[in-house]
N, C-alpha and C positions, 0 to 999 in steps of 0.2 A: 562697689558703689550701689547704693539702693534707688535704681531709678525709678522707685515711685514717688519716692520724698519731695519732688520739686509738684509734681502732679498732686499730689495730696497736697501739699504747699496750697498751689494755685486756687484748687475748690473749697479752700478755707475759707480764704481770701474773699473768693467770688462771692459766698454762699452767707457768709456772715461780720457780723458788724465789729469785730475784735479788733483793737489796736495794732501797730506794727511791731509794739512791744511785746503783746500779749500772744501774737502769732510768733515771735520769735522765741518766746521764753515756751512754749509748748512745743514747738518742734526742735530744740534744740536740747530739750531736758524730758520728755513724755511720750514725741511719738516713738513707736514701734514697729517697724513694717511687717512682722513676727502678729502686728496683733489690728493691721489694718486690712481691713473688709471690701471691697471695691469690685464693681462692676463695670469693665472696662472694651471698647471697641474701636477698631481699629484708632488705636495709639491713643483714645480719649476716653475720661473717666468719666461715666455717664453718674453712677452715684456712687457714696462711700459711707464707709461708719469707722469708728476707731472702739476697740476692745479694750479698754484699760483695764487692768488687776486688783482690785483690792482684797481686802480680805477683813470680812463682817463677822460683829457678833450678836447672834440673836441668843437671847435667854441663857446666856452663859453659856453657848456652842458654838466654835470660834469656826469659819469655812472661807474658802475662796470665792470670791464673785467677780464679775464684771461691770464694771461704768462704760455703759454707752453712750456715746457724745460723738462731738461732729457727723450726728446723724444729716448727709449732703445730698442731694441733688442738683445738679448743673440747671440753669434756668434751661436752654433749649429743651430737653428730657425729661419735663417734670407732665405728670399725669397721664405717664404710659405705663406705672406699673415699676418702676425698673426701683424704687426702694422699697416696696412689699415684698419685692421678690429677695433683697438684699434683709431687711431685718426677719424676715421665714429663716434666711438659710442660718442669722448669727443664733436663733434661738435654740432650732434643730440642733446645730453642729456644738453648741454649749452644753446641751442635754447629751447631748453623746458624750460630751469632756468630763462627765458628773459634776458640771455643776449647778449646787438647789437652786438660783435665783440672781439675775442681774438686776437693773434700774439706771435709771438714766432721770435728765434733770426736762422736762420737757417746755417748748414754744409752746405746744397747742395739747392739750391733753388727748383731745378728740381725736387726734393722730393717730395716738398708743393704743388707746382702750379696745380697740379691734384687733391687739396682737395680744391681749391677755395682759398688760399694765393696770397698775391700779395704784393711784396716793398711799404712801405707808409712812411718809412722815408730814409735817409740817413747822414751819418758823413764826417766830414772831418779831413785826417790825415797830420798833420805836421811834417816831419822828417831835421832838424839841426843839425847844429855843436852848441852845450849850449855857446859856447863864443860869436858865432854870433848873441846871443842877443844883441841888443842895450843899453841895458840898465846898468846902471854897479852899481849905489848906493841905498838903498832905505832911500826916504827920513826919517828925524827924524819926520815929522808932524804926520807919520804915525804909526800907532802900529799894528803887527801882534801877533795875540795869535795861536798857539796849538789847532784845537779844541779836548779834551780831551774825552772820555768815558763816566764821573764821571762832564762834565763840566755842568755848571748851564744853567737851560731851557733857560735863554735869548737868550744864546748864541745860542743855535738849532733852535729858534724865526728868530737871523738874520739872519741865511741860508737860512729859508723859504723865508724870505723876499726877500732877494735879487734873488733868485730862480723866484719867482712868478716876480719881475720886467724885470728878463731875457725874461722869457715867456710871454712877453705882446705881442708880434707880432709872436707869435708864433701858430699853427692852432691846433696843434694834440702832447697831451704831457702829461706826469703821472703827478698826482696832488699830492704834495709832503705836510707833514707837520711835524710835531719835532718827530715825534715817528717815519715816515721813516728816517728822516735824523738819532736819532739814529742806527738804524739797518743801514745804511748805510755808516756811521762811524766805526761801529763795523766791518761791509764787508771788507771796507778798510784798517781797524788796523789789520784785522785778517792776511790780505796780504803781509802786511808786509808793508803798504803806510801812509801815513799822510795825513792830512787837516787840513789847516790852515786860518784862517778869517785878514781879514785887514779892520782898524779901522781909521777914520779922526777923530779931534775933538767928539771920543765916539760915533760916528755916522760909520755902519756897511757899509762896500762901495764894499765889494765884499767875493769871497774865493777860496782857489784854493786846490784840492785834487790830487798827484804822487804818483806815489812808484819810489825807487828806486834798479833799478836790475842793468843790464848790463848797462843800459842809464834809464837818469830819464824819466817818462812816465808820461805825464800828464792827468789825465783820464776826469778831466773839470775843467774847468777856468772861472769864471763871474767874472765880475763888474759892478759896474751901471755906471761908465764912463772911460773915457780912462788913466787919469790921476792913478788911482785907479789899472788897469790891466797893468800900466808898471812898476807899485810899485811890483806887485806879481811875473811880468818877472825878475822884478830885483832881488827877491827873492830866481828865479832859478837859475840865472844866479852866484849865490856864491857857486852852488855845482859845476862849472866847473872844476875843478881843477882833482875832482873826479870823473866827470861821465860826459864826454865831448860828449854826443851826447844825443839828445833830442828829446824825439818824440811827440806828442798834438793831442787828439781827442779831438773834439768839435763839436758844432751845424755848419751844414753846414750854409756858411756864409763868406764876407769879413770884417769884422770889425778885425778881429781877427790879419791877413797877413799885414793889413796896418798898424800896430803895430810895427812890425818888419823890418821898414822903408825901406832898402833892399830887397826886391823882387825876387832877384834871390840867394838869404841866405839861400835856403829852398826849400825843394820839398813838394810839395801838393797834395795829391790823397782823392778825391771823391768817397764814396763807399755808394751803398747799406745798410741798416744793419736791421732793421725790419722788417718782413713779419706780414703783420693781412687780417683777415679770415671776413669780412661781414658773419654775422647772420642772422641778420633780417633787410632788406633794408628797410621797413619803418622806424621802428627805426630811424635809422641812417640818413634818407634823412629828416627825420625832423627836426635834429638838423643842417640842412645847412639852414632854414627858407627860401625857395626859393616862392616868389611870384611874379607876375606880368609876369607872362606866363604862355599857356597854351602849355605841351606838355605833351607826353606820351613815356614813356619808358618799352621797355619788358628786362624783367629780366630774365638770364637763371640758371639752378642752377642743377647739378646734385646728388647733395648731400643730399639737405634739400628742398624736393621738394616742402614743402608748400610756397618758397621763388619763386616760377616761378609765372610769371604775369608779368603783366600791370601796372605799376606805376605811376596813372595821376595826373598831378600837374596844376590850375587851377591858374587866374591872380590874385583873393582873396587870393591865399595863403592855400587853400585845398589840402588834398594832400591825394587819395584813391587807392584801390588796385582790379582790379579783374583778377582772374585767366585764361581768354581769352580776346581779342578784338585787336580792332587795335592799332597799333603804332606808335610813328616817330623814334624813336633810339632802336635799340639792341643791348643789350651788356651782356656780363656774368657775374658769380658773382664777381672772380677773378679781372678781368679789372676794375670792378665796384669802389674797391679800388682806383685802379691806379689815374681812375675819380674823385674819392669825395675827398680823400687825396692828392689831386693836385702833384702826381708825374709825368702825363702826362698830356698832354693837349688836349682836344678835336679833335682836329684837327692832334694831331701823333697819339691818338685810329685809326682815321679814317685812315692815311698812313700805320698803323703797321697791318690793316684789323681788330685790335679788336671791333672793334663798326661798326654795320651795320646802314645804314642811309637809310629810307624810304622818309623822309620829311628834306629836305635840309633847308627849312624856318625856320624850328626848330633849324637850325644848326646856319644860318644865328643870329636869334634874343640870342640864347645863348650866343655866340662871343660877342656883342651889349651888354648886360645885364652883364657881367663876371661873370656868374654862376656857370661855373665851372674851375677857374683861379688855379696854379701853386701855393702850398702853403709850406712853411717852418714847418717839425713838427719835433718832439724832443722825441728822446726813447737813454737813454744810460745806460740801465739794463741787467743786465745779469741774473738775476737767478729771 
């Protein structure tokens, strides 16, 4: 018997605003006591975090990572210290476990950014009037099925598929295969939403997963081409009647708006939505295979101090680390994100003051080479 389960239970509860649905369908199907974090005194949990598993791809290098969530504090214990001390020890003890990089979905950013977090993706929201879809029949060529609980593995097959053809241009994104997608169906049927797949000639051409509350809520929408995504608009577009306003998170992106032929049919807000943590910057600078320059980068790191150094990257394509020497760029570990997950660009580190420049030719030949270029990455996980 895992007597922490009811105690982890309880400081969900207390700590946040989750349904009784939402709290049962995560501790019945997610938690781990194997991967929960907790600071506990005589018999009470002052604060907690939960480690969850995933397993990310950056730049075509596939590795294990951590989602942190139910980052808790008990209201009596809160601003004495007892969750800095709790996310120090998950970072430390991750970097001992090898591995490059967690993230977490944050309340307050301003929380994070003091343990070396930093934005590396972002979404885009679509809010409608559901009529103002264009679209109004779906044709007969097409078949949508239900995907069901209980439905046959192909069916979980074609999700992957068209998932993995979504993320071909995409840099930084969970590696998803039929045993997420169940648990992910399951997440969504628990919610109270549906997902449903659309089919040409037996051939799997997209899917789209809402709920429907006050207004239908589209949580993602793929296709592999446009024809195929106004089949699924057209889909929404028959719950109008019922539920005339419509909101759409998606991968940040225009393919999606030029759909909706109308342009000013819609408001669209750009946001923020992952935070991740750099671990260990070798790691992770290896999987950008950067060769055909020599520079050097100092890394600062207040947390996980074996991460400070010297980072030199050689026109062979070497890439070594020492704990003093010279430099051409500095930057921190936090920004470091910003950098490799191409949220910002070189050149706003240098305006925003986050990257110090010692050697401007470094700066120069970077620019030249797009080393480190503005990249599209994909996180729409919550737990």
């Amino acid at each position: 018997m895992d007597k922490d389960f009811e105690k982890a239970k309880k400081i969900w509860q207390k700590c946040f605003l989750d349904s009784e649905d939402e709290v049962k369908f995560y501790f019945d199907n997610l938690y781990d006591r194997h991967k929960y974090l907790l600071l506990e005194e005589n018999g009470e949990i002052k604060a907690s975090l939960h480690e969850n598993p995933y397993r990310l791809n950056f730049n075509g290098t596939v590795f294990e990572s951590i989602y942190i969530v139910g980052v808790a504090v008990s209201p009596e214990y809160r601003g004495k210290g007892y969750m800095n001390e709790l996310i120090r020890e998950s970072l430390i003890e991750n970097r001992k476990r090898e591995v490059p990089f967690v993230f977490l979905s944050p309340i307050n950013p301003e929380i994070y950014r003091k343990y070396g977090f930093e934005y590396v993706t972002r979404l885009s929201k679509y809010s409608m009037r559901t009529e103002n879809l264009p679209y109004n029949k779906i044709e007969r060529a097409y078949d949508i099925k239900r995907v069901e609980l209980n439905s046959e593995d192909e069916l979980y097959e074609d999700l992957v598929e068209v998932y993995n053809n979504q993320m071909s241009e995409i840099s930084l994104y969970v590696e998803r295969d039929e045993k997420y997608y169940r648990d992910w169906v399951r997440e969504i049927r628990s919610d109270g939403g549906d997902v449903f797949s659309i089919y040409l000639d037996e051939e799997i051409k997209g899917y789209i997963a809402f709920y429907r509350r006050e207004k239908i809520e589209i949580r993602e929408i793929f296709a592999k081409d446009r024809r195929a995504l106004e089949n699924l608009l057209a889909l929404v577009k028959t719950f109008k009647e019922y539920y005339p306003k419509l909101e759409i998170k998606n991968i940040d992106g225009k393919y999606l708006e030029y759909c909706f032929v109308n342009q000013k049919s819609f408001e669209k807000i750009e946001f923020p939505f992952i935070m991740g943590r750099i671990l260990n910057p070798m790691e992770v600078f290896k999987m950008m295979n950067i060769y055909d320059i020599d520079m050097k980068i100092l890394v600062t790191d207040s947390i996980i101090v074996e991460n400070n150094g010297v980072y030199r990257f050689t026109q062979e394509g070497e890439l070594t680390y020492n704990e003093a020497g010279d430099w051409d760029i500095k930057i921190d570990i936090g920004d470091l994100s910003s950098l490799i997950f191409g949220q910002l660009s070189i050149d706003e580190l240098v305006f925003l003051e986050k990257l110090e420049v010692k050697n401007k030719e470094v700066i120069k030949r970077i620019r030249e080479k797009g080393i480190f270029t503005l990249k599209r990455n994909y996180i729409q996980d919550y737990q």
